[in-house]
C-alpha positions as CSV (number, residue, x, y, z in Angstrom):
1,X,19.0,-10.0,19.7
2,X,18.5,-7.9,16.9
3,X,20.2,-8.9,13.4
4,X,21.4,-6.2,10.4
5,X,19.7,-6.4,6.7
6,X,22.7,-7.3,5.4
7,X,23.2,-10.2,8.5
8,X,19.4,-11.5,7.4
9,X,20.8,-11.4,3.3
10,X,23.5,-13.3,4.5
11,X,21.8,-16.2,6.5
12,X,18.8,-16.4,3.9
13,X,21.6,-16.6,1.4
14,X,23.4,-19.5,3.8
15,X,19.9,-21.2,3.8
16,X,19.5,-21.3,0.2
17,X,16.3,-19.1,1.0
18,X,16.0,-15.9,-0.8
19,X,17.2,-12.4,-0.6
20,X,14.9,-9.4,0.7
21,X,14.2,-6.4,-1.5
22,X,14.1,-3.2,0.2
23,X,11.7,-0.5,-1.0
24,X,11.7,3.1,0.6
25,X,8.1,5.2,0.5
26,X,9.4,8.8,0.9
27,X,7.9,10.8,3.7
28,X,7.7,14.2,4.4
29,X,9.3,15.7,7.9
30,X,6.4,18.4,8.2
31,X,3.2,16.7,6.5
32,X,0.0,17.4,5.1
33,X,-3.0,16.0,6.1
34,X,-3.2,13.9,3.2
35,X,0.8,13.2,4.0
36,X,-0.3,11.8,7.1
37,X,-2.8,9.5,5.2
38,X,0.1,8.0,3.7
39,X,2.3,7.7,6.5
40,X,-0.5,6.2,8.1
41,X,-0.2,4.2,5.0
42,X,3.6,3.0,5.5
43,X,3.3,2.4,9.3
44,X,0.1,-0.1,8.4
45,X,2.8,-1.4,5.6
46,X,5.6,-2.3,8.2
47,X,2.9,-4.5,10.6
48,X,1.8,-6.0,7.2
49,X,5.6,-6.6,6.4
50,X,6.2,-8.0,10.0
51,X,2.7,-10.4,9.3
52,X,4.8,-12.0,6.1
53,X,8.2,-12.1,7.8
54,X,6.3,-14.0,10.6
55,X,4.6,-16.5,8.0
56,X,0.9,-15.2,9.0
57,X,-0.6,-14.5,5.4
58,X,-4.0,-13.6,7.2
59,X,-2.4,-11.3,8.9
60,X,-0.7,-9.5,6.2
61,X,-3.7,-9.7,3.8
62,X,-5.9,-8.4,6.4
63,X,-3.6,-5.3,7.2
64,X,-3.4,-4.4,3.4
65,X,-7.3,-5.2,3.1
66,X,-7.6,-2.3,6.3
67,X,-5.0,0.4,4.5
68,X,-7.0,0.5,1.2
69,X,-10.7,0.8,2.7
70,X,-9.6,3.1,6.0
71,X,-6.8,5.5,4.1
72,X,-7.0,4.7,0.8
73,X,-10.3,4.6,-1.0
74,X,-14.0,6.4,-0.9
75,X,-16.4,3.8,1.2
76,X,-19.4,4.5,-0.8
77,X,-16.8,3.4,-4.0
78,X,-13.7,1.7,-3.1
79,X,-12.6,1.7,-6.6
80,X,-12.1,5.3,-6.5
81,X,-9.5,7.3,-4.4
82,X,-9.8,9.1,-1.4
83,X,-11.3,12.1,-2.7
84,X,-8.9,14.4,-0.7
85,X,-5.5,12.3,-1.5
86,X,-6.6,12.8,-5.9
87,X,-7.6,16.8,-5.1
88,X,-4.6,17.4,-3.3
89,X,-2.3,15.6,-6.0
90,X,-4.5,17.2,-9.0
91,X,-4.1,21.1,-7.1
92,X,-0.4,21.0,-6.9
93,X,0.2,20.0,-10.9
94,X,0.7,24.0,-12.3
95,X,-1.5,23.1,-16.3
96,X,-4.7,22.1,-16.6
97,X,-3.2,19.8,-19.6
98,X,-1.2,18.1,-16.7
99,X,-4.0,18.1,-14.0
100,X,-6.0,16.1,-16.8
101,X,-3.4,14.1,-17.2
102,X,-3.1,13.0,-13.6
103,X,-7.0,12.7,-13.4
104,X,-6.9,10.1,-15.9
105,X,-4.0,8.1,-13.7
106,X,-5.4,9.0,-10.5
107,X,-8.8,7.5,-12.0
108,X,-7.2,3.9,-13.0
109,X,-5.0,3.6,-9.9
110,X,-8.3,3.7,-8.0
111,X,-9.5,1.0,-10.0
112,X,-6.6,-0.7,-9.3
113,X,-7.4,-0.6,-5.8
114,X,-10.9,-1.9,-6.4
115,X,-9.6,-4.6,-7.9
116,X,-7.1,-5.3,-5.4
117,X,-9.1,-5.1,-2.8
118,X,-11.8,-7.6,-4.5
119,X,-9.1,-10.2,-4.5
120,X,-8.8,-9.8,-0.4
121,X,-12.2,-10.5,-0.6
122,X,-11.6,-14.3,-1.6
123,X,-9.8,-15.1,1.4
124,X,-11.1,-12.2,3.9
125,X,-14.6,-11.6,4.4
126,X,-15.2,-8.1,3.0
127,X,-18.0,-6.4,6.1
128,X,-16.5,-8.2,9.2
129,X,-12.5,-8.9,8.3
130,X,-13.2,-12.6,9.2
131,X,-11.5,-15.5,7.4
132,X,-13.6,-17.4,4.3
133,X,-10.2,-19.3,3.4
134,X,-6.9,-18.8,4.1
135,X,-4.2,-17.2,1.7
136,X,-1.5,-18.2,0.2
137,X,1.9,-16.6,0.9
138,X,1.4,-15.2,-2.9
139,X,-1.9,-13.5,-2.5
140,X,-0.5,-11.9,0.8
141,X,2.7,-11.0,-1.1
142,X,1.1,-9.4,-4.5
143,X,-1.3,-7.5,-2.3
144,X,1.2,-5.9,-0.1
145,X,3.5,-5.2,-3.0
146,X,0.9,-3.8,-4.5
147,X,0.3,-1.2,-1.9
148,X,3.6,-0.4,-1.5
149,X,4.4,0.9,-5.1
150,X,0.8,2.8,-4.7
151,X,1.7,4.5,-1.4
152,X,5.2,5.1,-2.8
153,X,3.6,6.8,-6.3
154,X,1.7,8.9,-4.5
155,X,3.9,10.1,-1.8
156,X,6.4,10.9,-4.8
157,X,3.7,12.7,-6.5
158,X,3.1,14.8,-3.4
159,X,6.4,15.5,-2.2
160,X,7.6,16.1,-5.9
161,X,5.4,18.8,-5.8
162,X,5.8,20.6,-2.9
């Protein structure tokens, strides 16, 4: 039996639980390579979303830990974009005033990442995925929240763009 959004709003409500937030990662019909990165990127982000629905914070954490070192970021520096996701974004921005710009943001949201991704690393261990402790429902929350408003930023950035 399969249940609406608004039918799971309306029982969470009814259960004094909470309410779920939708957020929608555009996606282009006809992608790029580094499109597909980030769809590979959103269909990661719905397992990860059905690991928290299901209450396995492992799970969740370890499926956010995989998107950011397998699609995300460079493995000799996972604080630094995928080298092909930043040059594709920097190329399609027409001045070099905005491409510098962009570098600049491009250069922090890495970071961003490398910190995110350090934080995984309390709980998951970060050369064999295997559990040091387990997460709370928090962690596994911020860090897939996280991801999502990076995936959806860049996505936007490409697809505004194209």
């Amino acid at each position: 039996m399969e249940f609406s959004t608004e039918e799971i709003n309306d029982l969470m409500r009814k259960l004094g639980y909470a309410e779920f937030v939708r957020l929608e990662v555009p996606i282009s019909l006809q992608p790029t390579p580094q499109q597909e990165i980030l769809n590979r990127c959103v269909k990661e982000l719905k397992s990860a979303e059905d690991s928290l629905v299901r209450g396995d914070w492992k799970g969740a954490i370890n499926t956010c830990r995989n998107i950011i070192m397998n699609y995300l970021t460079e493995p000799e520096d996972r604080s630094k974009l995928k080298g092909e996701l930043s040059d594709f974004i920097i190329n399609r921005f027409p001045t070099e005033g905005d491409k510098e710009i962009y570098r600049g943001i491009l250069f922090a949201l890495g970071k961003t990442l490398g910190s995110n991704l350090q934080h995984i690393h309390k709980f998951i261990k970060e050369d064999t995925a295997q559990l040091i402790r387990m997460p709370l429902k928090e962690d596994a929350e911020y860090v897939y929240l996280m991801l999502i408003a990076i995936v959806k930023y860049l996505s936007s950035l490409i697809l505004t763009w194209s």
